[in-house]
C-alpha positions in Angstrom: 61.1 -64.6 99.3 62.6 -65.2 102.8 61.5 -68.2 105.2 59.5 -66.2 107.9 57.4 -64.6 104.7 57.2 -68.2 103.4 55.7 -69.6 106.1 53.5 -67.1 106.8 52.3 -67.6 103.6 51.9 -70.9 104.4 49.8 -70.3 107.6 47.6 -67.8 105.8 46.4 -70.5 103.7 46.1 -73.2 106.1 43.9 -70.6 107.6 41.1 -70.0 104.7 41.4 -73.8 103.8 37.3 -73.7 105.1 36.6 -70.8 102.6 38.2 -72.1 99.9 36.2 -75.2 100.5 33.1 -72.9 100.7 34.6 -71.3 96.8 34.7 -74.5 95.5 31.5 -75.0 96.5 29.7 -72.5 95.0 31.6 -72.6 92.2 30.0 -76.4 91.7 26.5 -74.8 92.6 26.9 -71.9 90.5 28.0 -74.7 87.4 24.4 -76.8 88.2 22.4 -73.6 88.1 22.7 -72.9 84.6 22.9 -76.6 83.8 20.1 -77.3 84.9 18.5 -74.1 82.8 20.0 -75.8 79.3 23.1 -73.3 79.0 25.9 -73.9 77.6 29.6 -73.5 79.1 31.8 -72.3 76.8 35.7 -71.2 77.0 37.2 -68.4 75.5 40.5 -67.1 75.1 42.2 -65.1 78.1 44.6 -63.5 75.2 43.2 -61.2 72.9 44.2 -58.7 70.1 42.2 -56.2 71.8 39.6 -55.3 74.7 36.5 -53.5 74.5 38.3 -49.8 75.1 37.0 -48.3 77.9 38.4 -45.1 79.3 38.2 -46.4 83.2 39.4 -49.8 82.9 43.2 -50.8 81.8 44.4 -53.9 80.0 47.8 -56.0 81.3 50.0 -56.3 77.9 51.4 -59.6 77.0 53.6 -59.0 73.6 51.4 -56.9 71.1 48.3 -58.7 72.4 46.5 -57.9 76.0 45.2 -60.6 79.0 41.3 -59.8 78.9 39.7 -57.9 81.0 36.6 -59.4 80.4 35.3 -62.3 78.1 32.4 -60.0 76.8 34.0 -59.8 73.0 34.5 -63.0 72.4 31.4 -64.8 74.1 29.2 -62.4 71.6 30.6 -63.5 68.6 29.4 -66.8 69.9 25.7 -65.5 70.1 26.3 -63.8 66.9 27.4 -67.7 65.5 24.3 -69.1 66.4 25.1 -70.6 69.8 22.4 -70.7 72.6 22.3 -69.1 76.1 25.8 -69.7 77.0 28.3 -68.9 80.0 31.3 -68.8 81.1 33.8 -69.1 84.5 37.1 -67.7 83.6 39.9 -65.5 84.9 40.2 -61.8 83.9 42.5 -58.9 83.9 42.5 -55.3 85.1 45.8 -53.3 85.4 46.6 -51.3 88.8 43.5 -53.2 90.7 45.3 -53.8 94.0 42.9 -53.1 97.2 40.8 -54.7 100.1 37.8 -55.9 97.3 40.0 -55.5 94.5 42.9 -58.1 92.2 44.6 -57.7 89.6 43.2 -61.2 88.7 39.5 -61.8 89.2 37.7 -64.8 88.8 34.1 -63.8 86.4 31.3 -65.6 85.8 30.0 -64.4 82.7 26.4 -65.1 81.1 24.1 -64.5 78.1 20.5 -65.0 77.0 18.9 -64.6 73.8 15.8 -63.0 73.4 15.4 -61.0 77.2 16.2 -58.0 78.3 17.9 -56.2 81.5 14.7 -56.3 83.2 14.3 -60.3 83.1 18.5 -60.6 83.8 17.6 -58.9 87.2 15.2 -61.4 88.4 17.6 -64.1 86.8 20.2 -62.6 88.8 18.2 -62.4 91.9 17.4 -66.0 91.4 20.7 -67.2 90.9 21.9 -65.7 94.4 19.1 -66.9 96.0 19.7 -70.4 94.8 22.9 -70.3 95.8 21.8 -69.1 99.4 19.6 -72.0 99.4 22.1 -75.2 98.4 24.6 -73.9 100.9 21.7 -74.3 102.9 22.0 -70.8 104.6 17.8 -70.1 103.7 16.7 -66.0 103.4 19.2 -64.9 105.2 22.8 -64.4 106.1 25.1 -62.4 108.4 28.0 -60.5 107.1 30.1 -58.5 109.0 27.5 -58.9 111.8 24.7 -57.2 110.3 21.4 -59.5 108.9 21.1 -59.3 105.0 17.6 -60.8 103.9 16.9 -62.6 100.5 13.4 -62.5 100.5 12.0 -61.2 97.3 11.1 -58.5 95.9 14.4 -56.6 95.8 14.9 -53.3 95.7 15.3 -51.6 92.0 17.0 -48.2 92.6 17.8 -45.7 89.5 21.1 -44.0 89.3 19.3 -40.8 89.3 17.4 -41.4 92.6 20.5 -42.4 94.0 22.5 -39.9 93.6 19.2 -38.1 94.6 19.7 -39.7 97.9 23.3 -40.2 99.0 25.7 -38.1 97.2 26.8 -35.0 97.3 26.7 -33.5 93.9 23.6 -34.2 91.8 24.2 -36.5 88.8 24.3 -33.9 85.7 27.5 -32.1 87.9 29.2 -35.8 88.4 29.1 -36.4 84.9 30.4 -33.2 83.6 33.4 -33.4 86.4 34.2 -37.3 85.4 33.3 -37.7 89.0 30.9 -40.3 88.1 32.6 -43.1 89.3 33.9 -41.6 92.6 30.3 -40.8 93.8 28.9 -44.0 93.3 32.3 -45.9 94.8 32.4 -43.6 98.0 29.0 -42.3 98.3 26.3 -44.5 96.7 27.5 -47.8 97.1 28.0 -48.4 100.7 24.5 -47.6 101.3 23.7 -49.8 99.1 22.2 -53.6 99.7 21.0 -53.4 103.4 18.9 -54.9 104.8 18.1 -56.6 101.1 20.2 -56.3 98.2 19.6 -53.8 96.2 19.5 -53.7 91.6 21.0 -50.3 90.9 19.8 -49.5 87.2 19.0 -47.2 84.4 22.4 -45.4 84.8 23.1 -42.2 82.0 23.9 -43.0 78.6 27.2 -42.0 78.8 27.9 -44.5 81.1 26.5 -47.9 79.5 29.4 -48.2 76.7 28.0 -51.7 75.3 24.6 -51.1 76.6 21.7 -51.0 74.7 19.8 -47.5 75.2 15.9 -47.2 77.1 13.8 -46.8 73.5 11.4 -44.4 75.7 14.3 -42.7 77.1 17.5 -42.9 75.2 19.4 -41.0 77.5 19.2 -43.7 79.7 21.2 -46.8 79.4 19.4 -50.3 80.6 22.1 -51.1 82.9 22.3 -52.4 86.3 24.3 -53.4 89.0 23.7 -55.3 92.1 24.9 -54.5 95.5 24.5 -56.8 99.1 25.9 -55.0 102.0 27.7 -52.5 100.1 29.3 -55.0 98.1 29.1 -54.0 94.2 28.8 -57.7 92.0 27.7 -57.7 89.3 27.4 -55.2 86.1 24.7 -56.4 84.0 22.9 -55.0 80.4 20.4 -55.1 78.3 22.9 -55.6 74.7 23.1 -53.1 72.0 23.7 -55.1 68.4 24.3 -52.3 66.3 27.7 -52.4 64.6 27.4 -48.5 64.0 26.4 -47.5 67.1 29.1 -49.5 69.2 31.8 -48.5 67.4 30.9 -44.5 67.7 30.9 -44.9 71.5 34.1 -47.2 70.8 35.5 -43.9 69.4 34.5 -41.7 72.5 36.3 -43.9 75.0 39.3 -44.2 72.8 38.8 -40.4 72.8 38.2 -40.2 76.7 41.1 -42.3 77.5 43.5 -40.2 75.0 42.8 -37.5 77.5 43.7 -39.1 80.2 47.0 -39.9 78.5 46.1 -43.2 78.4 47.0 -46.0 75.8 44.8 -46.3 72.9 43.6 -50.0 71.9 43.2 -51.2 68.4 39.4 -51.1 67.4 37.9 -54.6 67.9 37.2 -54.7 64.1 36.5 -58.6 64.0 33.4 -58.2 67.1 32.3 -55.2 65.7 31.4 -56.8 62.4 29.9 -60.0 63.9 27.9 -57.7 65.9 25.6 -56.9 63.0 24.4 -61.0 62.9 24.0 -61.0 67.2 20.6 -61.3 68.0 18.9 -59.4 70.9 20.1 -60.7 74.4 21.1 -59.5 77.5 24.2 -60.3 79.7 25.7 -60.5 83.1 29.0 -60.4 84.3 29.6 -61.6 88.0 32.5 -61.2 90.5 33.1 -64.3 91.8 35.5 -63.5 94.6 33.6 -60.7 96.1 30.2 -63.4 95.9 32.3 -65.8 98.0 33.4 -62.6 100.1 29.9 -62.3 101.0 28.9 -65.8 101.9 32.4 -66.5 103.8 31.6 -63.4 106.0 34.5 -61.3 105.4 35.6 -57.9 103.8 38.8 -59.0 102.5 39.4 -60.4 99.2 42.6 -62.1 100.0 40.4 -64.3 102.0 38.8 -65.8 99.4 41.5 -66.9 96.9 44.6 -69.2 97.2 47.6 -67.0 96.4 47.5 -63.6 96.6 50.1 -61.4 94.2 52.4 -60.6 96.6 53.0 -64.3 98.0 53.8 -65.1 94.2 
C-alpha cells in the first residue's frame, strides 16, 4: 500500500470514529437485551468441517475445512444438548459478497428460543429494534436517508406471495421455475419494502426455507420471514424444522442445485444432522449487524459502519 492510500485510510477512519462509537453502542444494548431476558451467550467455532449447503450462498475455504457462513449448525447442536435460549455475536463468511450493503465479513447476531414459533420471533424481533431505538434514545422514529421511518407498533406482515403480487414483474410460480427468485425480491420487492414502518416479509415458498420448518396447514409454504426498514433487508428468521430426515433430503436438493450451477459440493453435515433428531422445537433469528448500524448511523454504505474495509487490509 502506497502513503497517499495509507492515509487516506487513515482519514476515512478518523471520519466514522462517531459511528463506530454508535456500533459499539448498540452492540452493548443489543448484549443487555437478551440478558436481561435470561439468554445465554454462547461462542462457537468460525471454522468448520462443513456449512449448511445452500445452492446461493458460498463458503471461503481454509485448508479442507470452510470459515462459516453462519453459526446456525453449531448453535443447534447446543439446543439439541440441552442448553436454554441462547445467542450469539460472531463474525461470518460469504465468498464473492463485495458491494455497497454487502462484506465478505459480516458481523451476525444470531438467536434461539425453545418452545416458539416464527410468529412469536417476529414480535421478538420487533421488540428488540424497538428497544434498541429507545436506549439510543432516538424514541418511534428515525430519519434515514432523509425520509421518516416510524416504529410504532403494529408492523406490517407481508407474504411473499402478496408481494410479488404487488411489486414485481413476474408472478411468483414463474420466478421460481426461472431461479429468478432471488433477483425479484433483491431488485424489485425489497426496496419497497419498510416505509414508512418496517415491514416482516413471511411465509415464503417451500423451496425457499431450506432449514425451515413447513406451515402444517399449508406445507407448501415455509414459516420464514424477513424484515426490511427502508429497503434495508436484516434479518432472515424461521420457525425450525427438527427432523433429521427431512433436512437432509433438502440437504440433497441444494447439493443438487448447486452441482448445476457448477458449483462446489460440501460434505453433508452428518454430526448436526444426527443431533437434530434430540433438538427440541424452537425458532431462530439471524441478524445483520452492520446493515442495523447502517440504519441508525444514517447511511447507505456499509463501509461506514466497520473499521477496516477489505481493500485497506
Amino acid at each position: 500500500m502506497n502513503i497517499y492510500n495509507a492515509q487516506n485510510h487513515r482519514n476515512r477512519q478518523s471520519s466514522i470514529k462517531s459511528i463506530l462509537n454508535l456500533r459499539a453502542q448498540i452492540l452493548q444494548i443489543v448484549r443487555g437485551y437478551f440478558d436481561d431476558r435470561n439468554f445465554l451467550e454462547v461462542e462457537t467455532p468460525i471454522r468448520i468441517p462443513t456449512p449448511a449447503p445452500e445452492g446461493h450462498i458460498d463458503a471461503i475455504a481454509t485448508d479442507s475445512w470452510y470459515l462459516q457462513t453462519s453459526p446456525e449448525l453449531c448453535m443447534k447442536r447446543l439446543l439439541a444438548a440441552d442448553y436454554p435460549d441462547i445467542f450469539q455475536i460472531c463474525k461470518c463468511f460469504r465468498k464473492g459478497e463485495r458491494g455497497r450493503k454487502h462484506l465478505p465479513e459480516l458481523t451476525m447476531l444470531e438467536w434461539y428460543c425453545i418452545g416458539h414459533n416464527y410468529l412469536e420471533m417476529m414480535k421478538q424481533t420487533e421488540e428488540l429494534i424497538r428497544y434498541i431505538a429507545d436506549k439510543l434514545k432516538m424514541g418511534d422514529a428515525i430519519v434515514y436517508q432523509e425520509t421518516e421511518i416510524h416504529f410504532e407498533k403494529p408492523w406490517q406482515r407481508l407474504t411473499v406471495t402478496d408481494a410479488f403480487d404487488q411489486y414485481a414483474s413476474i408472478d411468483l410460480q414463474t420466478a421460481i421455475k426461472e431461479d429468478r427468485f432471488d433477483e425479484m425480491v433483491v431488485e424489485e420487492i425489497g426496496p419497497h419494502l419498510g416505509v414508512p414502518k418496517p415491514v416482516l416479509l413471511c411465509d415464503y415458498p417451500a423451496s425457499h426455507g431450506a432449514l425451515a420448518r413447513l406451515k402444517p396447514e399449508d406445507p407448501s409454504l415455509a414459516e420464514r420471514f424477513e424484515l426490511y426498514i427502508a429497503g434495508i433487508e436484516l434479518c432472515n428468521g424461521f420457525s425450525e424444522l427438527t427432523d433429521c430426515a427431512e433436512q437432509r433430503n433438502r440437504f440433497q436438493k441444494e447439493q443438487r442445485l448447486r452441482r448445476s450451477y457448477g458449483k462446489k459440493e460440501y460434505p453433508m453435515p452428518d454430526t448436526f444432522l444426527d443431533a437434530l433428531n434430540d433438538m427440541p422445537s424452537a425458532c431462530g433469528n439471524a441478524l445483520g449487524i452492520d446493515r442495523l448500524v447502517m440504519l441508525f448511523a444514517d447511511t447507505d454504505k456499509i463501509d461506514d459502519v466497520v473499521a477496516f474495509t477489505p481493500e485497506e487490509l
